[in-house]
N, C-alpha and C positions, 0 to 999 in steps of 0.2 A: 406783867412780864411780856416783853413781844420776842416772838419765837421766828428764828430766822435758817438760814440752810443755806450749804456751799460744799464744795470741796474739800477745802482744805481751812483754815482756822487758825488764825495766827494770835498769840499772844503777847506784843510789844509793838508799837511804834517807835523804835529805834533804828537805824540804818540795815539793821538784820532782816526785819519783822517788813521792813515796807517793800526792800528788794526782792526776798523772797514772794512776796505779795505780787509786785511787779513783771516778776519772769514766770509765775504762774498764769496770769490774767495776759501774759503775749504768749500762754502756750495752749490757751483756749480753757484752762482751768479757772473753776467758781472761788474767789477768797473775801474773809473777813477778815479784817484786824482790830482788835479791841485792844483796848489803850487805858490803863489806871490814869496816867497824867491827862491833863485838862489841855496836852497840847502832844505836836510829835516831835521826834528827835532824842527820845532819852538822853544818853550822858552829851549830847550835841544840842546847844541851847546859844542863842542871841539875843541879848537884851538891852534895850537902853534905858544907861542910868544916871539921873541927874543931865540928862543930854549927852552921856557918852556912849558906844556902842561897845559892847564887851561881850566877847566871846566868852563865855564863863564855864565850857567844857571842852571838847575835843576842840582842835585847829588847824593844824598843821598838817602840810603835805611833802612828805620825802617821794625822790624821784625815782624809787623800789617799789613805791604802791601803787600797782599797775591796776586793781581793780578798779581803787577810788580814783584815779586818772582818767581811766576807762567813763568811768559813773561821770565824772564831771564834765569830759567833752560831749557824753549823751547828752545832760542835762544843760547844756550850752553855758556852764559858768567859769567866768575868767580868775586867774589867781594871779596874786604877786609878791617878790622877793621877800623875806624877813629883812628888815632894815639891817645892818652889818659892818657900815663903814666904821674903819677906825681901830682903836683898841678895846678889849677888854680887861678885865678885872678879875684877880684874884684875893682872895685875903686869907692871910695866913694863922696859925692858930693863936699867937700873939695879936689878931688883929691889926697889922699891918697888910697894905692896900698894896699891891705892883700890877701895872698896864701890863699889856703881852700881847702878844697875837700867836696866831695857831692853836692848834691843840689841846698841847700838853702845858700842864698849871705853872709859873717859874716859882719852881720850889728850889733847894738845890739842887747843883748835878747828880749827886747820889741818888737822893729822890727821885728824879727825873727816870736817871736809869732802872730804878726797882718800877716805876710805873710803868713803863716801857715796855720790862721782862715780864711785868706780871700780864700786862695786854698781847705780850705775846705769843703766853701760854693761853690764855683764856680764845687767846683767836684760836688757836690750833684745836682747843675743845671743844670749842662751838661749830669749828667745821665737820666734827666728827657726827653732830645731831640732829639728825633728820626733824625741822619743827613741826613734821605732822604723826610723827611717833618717838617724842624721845623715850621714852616708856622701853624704847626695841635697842637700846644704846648696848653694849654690851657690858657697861659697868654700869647702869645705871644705878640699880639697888646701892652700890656702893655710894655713887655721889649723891643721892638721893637721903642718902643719909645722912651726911654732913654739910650742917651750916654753911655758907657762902663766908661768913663771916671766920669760920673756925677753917676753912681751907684757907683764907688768906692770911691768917695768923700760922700758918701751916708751911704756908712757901714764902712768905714775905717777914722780916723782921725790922720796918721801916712803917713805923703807924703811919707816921701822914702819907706816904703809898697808900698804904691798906685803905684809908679814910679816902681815900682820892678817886681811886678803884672801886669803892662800897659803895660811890655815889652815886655812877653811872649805872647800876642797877638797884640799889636799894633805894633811896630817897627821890633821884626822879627818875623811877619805870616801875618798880612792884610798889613802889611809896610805903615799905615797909623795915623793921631793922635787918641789917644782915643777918643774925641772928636768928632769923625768924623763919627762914624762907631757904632751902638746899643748891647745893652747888649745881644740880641738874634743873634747877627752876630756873636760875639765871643764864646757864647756857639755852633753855630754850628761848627766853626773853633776847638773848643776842640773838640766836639764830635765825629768827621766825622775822626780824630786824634786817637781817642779811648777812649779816656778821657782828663779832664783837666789837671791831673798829665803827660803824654806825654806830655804835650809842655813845661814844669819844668823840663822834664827830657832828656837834651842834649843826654845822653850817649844809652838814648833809640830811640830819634827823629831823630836823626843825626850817626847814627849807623853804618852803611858800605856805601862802593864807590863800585863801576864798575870800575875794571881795563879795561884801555883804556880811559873811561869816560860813563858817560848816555848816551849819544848820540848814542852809540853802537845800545842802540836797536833800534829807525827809524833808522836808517843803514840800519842797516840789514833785517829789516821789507821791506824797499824797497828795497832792492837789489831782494828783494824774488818775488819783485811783479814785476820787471824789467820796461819795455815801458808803465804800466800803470801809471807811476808817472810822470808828466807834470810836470814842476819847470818853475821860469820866468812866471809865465801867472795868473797875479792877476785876480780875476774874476770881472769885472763890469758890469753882470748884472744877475739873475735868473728871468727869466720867467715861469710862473705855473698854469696849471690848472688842471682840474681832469683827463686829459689825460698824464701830468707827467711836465717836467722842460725841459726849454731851458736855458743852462750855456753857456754865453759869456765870455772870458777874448780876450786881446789882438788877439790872432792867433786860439784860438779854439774855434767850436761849439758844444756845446756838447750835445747830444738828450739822456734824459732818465728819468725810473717809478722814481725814487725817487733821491733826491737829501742830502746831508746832511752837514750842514755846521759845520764845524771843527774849529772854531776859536774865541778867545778870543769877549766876547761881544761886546767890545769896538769898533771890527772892523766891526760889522753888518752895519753899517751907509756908510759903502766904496760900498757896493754893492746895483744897484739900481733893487730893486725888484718891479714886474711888475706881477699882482696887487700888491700895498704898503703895507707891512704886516698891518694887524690888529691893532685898536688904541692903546689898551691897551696892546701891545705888543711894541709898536713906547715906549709909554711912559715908561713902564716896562725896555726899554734899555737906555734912557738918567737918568736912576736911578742909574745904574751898574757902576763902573769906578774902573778900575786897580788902585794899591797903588805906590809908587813911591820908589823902592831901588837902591844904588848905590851898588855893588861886588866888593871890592877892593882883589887884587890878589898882593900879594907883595912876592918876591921867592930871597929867602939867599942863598951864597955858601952852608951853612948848615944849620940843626934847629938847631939854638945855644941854644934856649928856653930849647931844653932839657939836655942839660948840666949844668944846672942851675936847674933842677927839676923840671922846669914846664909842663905840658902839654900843652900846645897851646890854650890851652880855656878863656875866658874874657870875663865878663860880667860888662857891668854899664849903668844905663839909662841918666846918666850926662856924657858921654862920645859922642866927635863925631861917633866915631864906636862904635855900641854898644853891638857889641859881636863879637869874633874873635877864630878861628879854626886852628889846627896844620892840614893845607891842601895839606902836601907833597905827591908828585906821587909815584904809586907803584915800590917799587925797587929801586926810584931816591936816589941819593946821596944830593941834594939840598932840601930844606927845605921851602915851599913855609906857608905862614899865610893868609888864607881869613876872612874877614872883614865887617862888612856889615854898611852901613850908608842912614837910613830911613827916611821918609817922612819931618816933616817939617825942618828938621837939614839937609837931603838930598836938599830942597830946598835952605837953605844958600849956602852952600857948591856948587852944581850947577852954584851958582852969581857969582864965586870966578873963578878969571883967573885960568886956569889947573896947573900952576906951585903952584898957593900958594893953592890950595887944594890940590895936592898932599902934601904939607910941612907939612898942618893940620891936613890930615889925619894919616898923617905917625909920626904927634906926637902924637895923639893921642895912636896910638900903644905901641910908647916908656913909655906911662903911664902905660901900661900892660907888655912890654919886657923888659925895659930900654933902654937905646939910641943906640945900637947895630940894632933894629927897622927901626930907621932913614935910614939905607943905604943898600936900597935892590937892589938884580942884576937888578932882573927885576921889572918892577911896572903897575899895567895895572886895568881900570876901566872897570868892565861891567855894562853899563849904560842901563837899557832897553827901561828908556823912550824915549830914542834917536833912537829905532830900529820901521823904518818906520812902520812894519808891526806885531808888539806888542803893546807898547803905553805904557808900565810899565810893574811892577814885582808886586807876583809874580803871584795875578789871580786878578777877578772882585770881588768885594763886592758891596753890595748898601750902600744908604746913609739911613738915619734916618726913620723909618717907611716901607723903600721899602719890605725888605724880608718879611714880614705879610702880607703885600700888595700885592705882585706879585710873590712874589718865587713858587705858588703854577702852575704858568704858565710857567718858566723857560724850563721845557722839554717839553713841550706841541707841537706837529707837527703845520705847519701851511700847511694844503693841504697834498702837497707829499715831504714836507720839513722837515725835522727833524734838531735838534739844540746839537750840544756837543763838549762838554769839560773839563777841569779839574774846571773850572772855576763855572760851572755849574753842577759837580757833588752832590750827598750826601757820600755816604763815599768816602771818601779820598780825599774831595774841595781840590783844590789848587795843589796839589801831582801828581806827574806821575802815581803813583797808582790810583788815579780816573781818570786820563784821560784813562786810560787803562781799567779800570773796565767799564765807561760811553761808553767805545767805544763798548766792548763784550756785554752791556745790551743794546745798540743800533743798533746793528748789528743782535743779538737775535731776535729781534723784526721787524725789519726791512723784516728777510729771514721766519720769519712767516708770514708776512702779503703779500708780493712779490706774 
């Protein structure tokens, strides 16, 4: 075992784990970061496959995420538009196909209007919730308790509303059923957003790429930091008293004041800490649990979509995929469409030998393209739940009651331990924007008290 010594002791290379890393080592403080993956960037990863280059986690840059903005002009890298001309796609729960532009899905006008009234209320909620303490809302307990899904059954009497509404935070943002997850979980997921209108609004939420890919910035954040980043060396175990942290993994020991774990909640249970954290901290994490999305990356000689007028975009909540993106690389001449297929429709799909979900998935598409759809060069799943050292996409939410209950200890150090991530941010939950933000507010804090 080679035995090492620092300051401070990080555990993830993810965009949390390396910034923090970063604004320590520019404030004259010692850091290490060990890393279970065989590389950096946790749920941010770049790969090329079959010759195609596929982002197959985080991407996207909205023009609210001032930190990772911030992070990218530091780190000199250039972004560009989401491809957009044109119309989009809806399909209806008869599977019938209608073009559109804007917003709002063309369902009927009645429809239309209950979607409207219910985004109307839901924006006036979501203004009420401070995303760095809803926990402090004055009804929280109240909404806290009720399903997202069982309030909209509550003020809405128009399913495909309801369906329409559920989609924009259940299947793509917590990637979980309504059902599953409280009315105060998805106002913070709007809020921490900017508003409820941001997550209705594609051409805002889903705004620019990183040429190259996201992953660029841990790149390059480590490149900067060179031999302090340890990779291969899952940690199993932190020891802790008020004289600092012993960090075991496989080949290193690592002696230091402070320690701070970097990773998805889900994975706290891999690490056996010694003393056992606190009860209601044990409980507060069998509450947390990632949501479950499948990435489907399907890439054509060309976007033929837009020869046809469309823009690449798709929406339906009776669709296996329930929303789809013109995700061509920069400058490529190929035409690649990402896809996304969520929680319990991700769990059929999963059952299904990989040949015939690809067949299902890929008809699904041809609901939105036409059968041109069917027959992509390349075709590729990113799966998260299958990645040893994630557990799901795209962060941690609680279940019914938890965030009222324990969100208000979520950052709370235990000792010389500090806890971050996107997962656990307030503004920008879920986003590389908050993991970057939680990293600079944890790093801040960290190099005052040091």
């Amino acid at each position: 075992m080679t035995e090492l010594q620092c300051d401070v002791v990080i555990v993830g290379a993810g965009a949390t784990g390396l910034t923090i890393a970063t604004d320590l080592q520019k404030a004259g403080f010692s850091t290490l970061v060990v890393e279970a993956r065989d590389r950096v960037g946790g749920r941010l990863r770049t790969e090329t496959v079959e010759g195609a280059v596929l982002e197959l986690g985080g991407q996207w840059v909205s023009p609210d995420q001032r930190a990772l903005i911030a992070m990218l002009d530091e780190l000199g890298l250039e972004t560009f538009e989401r491809y957009r001309e044109g119309d989009s796609v809806y399909v209806d729960a008869a599977g019938s196909a209608t073009r559109f532009t804007g917003d709002l899905f063309p369902t009927s006008q009645s429809t239309q209007d209950e979607i409207e009234r219910l985004i109307a209320l839901l924006s006036g909620l979501t203004a009420e919730v401070d995303p760095s303490e809803p926990w402090n809302h004055p009804r929280a307990a109240e909404l806290d308790a009720q399903s997202f899904e069982a309030w909209l059954e509550q003020n809405c009497a128009d399913a495909e509303a309801r369906a329409n509404v559920a989609l924009f935070v259940a299947e793509a943002m917590l990637t979980k059923p309504a059902h599953a997850f409280s009315v105060l979980q998805a106002l913070l997921m709007a809020s921490s957003a900017g508003g409820f209108e941001h997550l209705v609004d594609a051409d805002f939420i889903l705004d620019r790429r990183v040429v190259g890919g996201l992953q660029r910035v841990p790149l390059l954040l480590a490149e900067r930091l060179g031999d302090r980043v340890h990779l291969s060396q899952p940690v199993r175990g932190i020891e802790y008293s008020d004289d600092g942290v012993v960090v075991t993994t496989d080949g290193l020991v690592v002696r230091a004041r402070r320690a701070v774990v970097a990773v998805p909640p889900n994975l706290y249970g891999r690490i056996a800490f010694s003393p056992a954290l606190p009860p209601a901290r044990q409980q507060m994490h069998q509450h947390l649990s990632l949501g479950l999305v499948i990435k489907v990356h399907a890439v054509y000689p060309t976007p033929f979509w837009r020869a046809a007028g469309l823009s690449g975009t798709a929406f339906s909540p009776f669709q296996v995929a329930h929303e789809a993106y013109d995700n061509s690389g920069y400058g490529e001449d190929a035409g690649t469409l990402v896809a996304f297929v969520a929680g319990e429709t991700a769990d059929r799909m999963l059952a299904l030998p990989a040949d015939e979900r690809q067949r299902v998935i890929l008809d699904s598409l041809a609901s939105y393209f036409g059968d041109e759809a069917r027959s992509p060069s390349v075709y590729f799943e990113s799966d998260w739940v299958s990645e040893e050292w994630t557990g799901g996409a795209y962060a941690a939410s609680f279940d019914l009651g938890g965030l009222a209950r324990w969100g208000s200890q979520l950052r709370s150090p235990v000792g010389p331990i500090r806890f971050a991530s996107s997962d656990i941010a307030g503004e920008g939950y879920q986003h590389v924007d908050g993991a970057i933000h939680i990293g600079h507010e944890v790093a801040a804090e960290l190099a005052a008290t040091l």
